[in-house]
Phi, psi and omega in degrees: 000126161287139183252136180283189180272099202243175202274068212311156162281157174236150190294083163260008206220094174288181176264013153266357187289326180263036134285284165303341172282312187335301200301304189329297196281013182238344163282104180220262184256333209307314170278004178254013181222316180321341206278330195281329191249356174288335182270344153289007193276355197075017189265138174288163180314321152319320180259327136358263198300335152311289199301336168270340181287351177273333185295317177291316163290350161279348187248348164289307173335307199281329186300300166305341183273310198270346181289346188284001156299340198291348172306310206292326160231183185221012197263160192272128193128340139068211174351295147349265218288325181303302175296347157307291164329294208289315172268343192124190178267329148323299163316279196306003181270309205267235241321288199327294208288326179292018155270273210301012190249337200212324179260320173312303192286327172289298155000293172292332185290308176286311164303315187281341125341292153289349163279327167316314187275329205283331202294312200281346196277271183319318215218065183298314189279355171244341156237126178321091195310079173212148177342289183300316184281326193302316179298299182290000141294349176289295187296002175265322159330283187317303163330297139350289201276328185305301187296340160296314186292346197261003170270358188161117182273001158276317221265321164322306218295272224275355151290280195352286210274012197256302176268014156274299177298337136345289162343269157347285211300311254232337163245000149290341177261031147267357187234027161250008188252330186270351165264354191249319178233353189274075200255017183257181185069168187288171153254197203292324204277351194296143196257152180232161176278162200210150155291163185275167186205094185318139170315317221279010164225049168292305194267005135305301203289342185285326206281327206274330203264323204285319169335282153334284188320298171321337179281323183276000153275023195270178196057109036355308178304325188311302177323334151347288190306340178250056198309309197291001187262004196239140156308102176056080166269340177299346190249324180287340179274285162021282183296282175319321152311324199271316205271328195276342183284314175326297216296326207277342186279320206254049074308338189283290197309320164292338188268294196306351197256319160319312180308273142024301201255035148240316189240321069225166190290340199273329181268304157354269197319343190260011199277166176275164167292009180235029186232145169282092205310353194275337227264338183284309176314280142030273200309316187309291171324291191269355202044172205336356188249327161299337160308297175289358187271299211297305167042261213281313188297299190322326171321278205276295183304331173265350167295299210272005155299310203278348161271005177291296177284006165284302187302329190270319188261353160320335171291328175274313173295331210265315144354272163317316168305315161338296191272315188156347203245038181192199183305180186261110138123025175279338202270340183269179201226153197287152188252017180235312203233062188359050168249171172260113183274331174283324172275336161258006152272302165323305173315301175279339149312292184306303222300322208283305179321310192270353194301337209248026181206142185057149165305187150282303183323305193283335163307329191274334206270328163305256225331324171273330171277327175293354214234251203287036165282316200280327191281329196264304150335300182283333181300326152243031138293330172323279198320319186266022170251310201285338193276002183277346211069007189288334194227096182290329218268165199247094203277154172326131164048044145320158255351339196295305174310316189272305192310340196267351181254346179275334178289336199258331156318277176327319176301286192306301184334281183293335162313311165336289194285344171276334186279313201218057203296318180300323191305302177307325254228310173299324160315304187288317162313306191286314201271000168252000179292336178303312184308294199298325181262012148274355163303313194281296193301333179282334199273345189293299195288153201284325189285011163270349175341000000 
């Protein structure tokens, strides 16, 4: 593909800053609302907390098979673009658009919902708890943050690592108050009633809880995009993709084995889809102070998810434009505050669209199936770089390692779609909705004239 000629982004972003994004956009709602439908799920504390150290070591995985890509470029676009190299313009054009139609966009739309109720939550007598208001404060956010990201990608940063560390500070003292200060409730070994959960359908329900578990781990990735914006990425993004999923699986087990050993499975398993399982542990812990600290966490964690992933994936439309394969004027970059300011208005549009459509549950569980259709895909472009010779360096645990994360892509997929087809099945739907308009942008761009 000829590319046009555009404006590079600069390189501001070390490697602790692009650590903390990693972490930032992956500590967002998942772990304060996922613990509620795993307990409904009839699976025991045990098989809990497996589903999350195994959903985490598959995502350490996938994290070692694809960062070992980061050799083909140092250029912006992160997935896109790899799958672009590897496969062509097609594939990577239909991954683009199911980022903005569905993982990018919905990500921000099912996270700016929770920030919405935490707002409504803290401050009741001044926004109006309701459907309608709850939507236009998603989208008021959403607003927000576009305009913050369109002045400037250090000052995006240095929030970023600012409300990471929050993040951090606001769930170690959940899990230092349930160990510390908490001296009532079952603990992890106390046995609670449960639904039965049959052997011969464990491992769909295990599959099913891991689903979960995955949404809070989605964005690992994200930072990608913004390769041309990292200092030396080929040795800093790596490091940073790894080390931040590390820090977030061994905070995700300790805050979850704290949820647990404050409430039984049975009251976890009964909250609604609009209630916040953390925010019940929380109150049981601090009593009337617990409400407002999780808030306040809940708050503060989807803010900063939701600027993570503003920042990252607008880089990828911005990209797309690029090459020829998105809006008209997505590709340019502001000329006082070198961010692409066209592609995160694109961006905040589709977001604002989906905030009026779908649950949270069902917004999160597309994201993840449509998110390792793509991740299991670059894991056997890896493979087919490295027998090429396109990819020298030799990653932790070769062929084992990638074969074992592409075997585990595939697992989840099809449980997916046998468990849970509308989700999958409506994933899929949005992401071929994509074909007839990459047709429209190749015949559209002046170089096929």
């Amino acid at each position: 593909m000829i590319a046009k000629t555009i404006v590079p982004l600069k390189r501001v972003l070390g490697l602790t800053s692009s650590l903390l994004l990693v972490a930032g956009i992956m500590i967002g709602t998942g772990v304060f609302k996922k613990i509620a439908p795993m307990a409904a799920s009839g699976l025991t504390e045990t098989q809990i907390i497996a589903a999350w150290v195994v959903a985490g070591l598959i995502t350490v995985f996938g994290a070692l098979s694809v960062s070992g890509l980061a050799e083909l470029t140092s250029d912006s676009g992160g997935e896109y673009e790899y799958l672009r190299i590897i496969f062509g313009d097609f594939p990577a054009f239909i991954f683009g658009w199911a980022s903005f139609t569905i993982i990018g966009s919905a990500s921000v739309a099912a996270m700016s919902h929770l920030f919405a109720g935490a707002v409504q939550s803290l401050f009741p007598s001044v926004f109006n708890v309701s459907v309608r208001s709850s939507n236009f404060l998603a989208c008021f956010v959403i607003v927000v943050l576009t305009l913050l990201n369109s002045v400037g990608t250090q000052i995006s940063a240095r929030m970023n690592n600012v409300l990471t560390y929050l993040k951090i500070a606001g769930l170690t003292a959940i899990i230092v108050g349930a160990y510390f200060l908490y001296s009532g409730g079952p603990t992890i070994i106390t046995h609670v009633e449960t639904k039965h959960t049959g052997s011969a359908n464990v491992v769909s329900v295990f599959f099913a809880a891991m689903l979960s578990a995955f949404w809070a781990y989605d964005g690992w990735l994200s930072v990608a995009f913004m390769t041309g914006e990292i200092k030396n990425p080929k040795q800093n993004l790596p490091k940073a993709i790894v080390g931040g999923i590390l820090l977030v699986m061994l905070l995700y087990v300790l805050v979850n084995l704290a949820f647990m050993k404050v409430m039984p499975l049975s009251q976890l398993g009964a909250m609604k889809d609009s209630e916040i399982a953390a925010a019940g542990v929380s109150h049981t812990i601090f009593g009337l102070y617990g409400n407002m600290l999780i808030s306040l966490l809940v708050l503060i964690s989807t803010l900063g998810s939701l600027n993570g992933i503003i920042i990252t994936y607008s880089r990828m439309y911005y990209k797309m434009a690029a090459d020829g394969y998105f809006f008209k004027g997505a590709e340019k970059v502001h000329a006082r505050f070198e961010t692409p300011h066209v592609a995160l208005l694109y961006a905040m549009g589709m977001s604002c669209v989906l905030v009026f459509s779908g649950s949270f549950d069902m917004l999160t569980d597309m994201i993840v199936f449509a998110g390792f259709l793509f991740y299991g895909l670059l894991a056997v472009g890896l493979m087919m770089m490295r027998k090429n010779g396109k990819v020298k360096a030799v990653r932790i645990g070769y062929p084992i390692v990638p074969l074992l994360f592409i075997l585990s892509s595939a697992l989840l997929l099809l449980n997916t779609l046998y468990t849970q087809p509308l989700q999958a099945l409506s994933g899929l739907g949005l992401m071929l909705s994509g074909v007839p308009f990459f047709y429209w942008f190749k015949s559209r761009s002046r170089k096929y004239a």
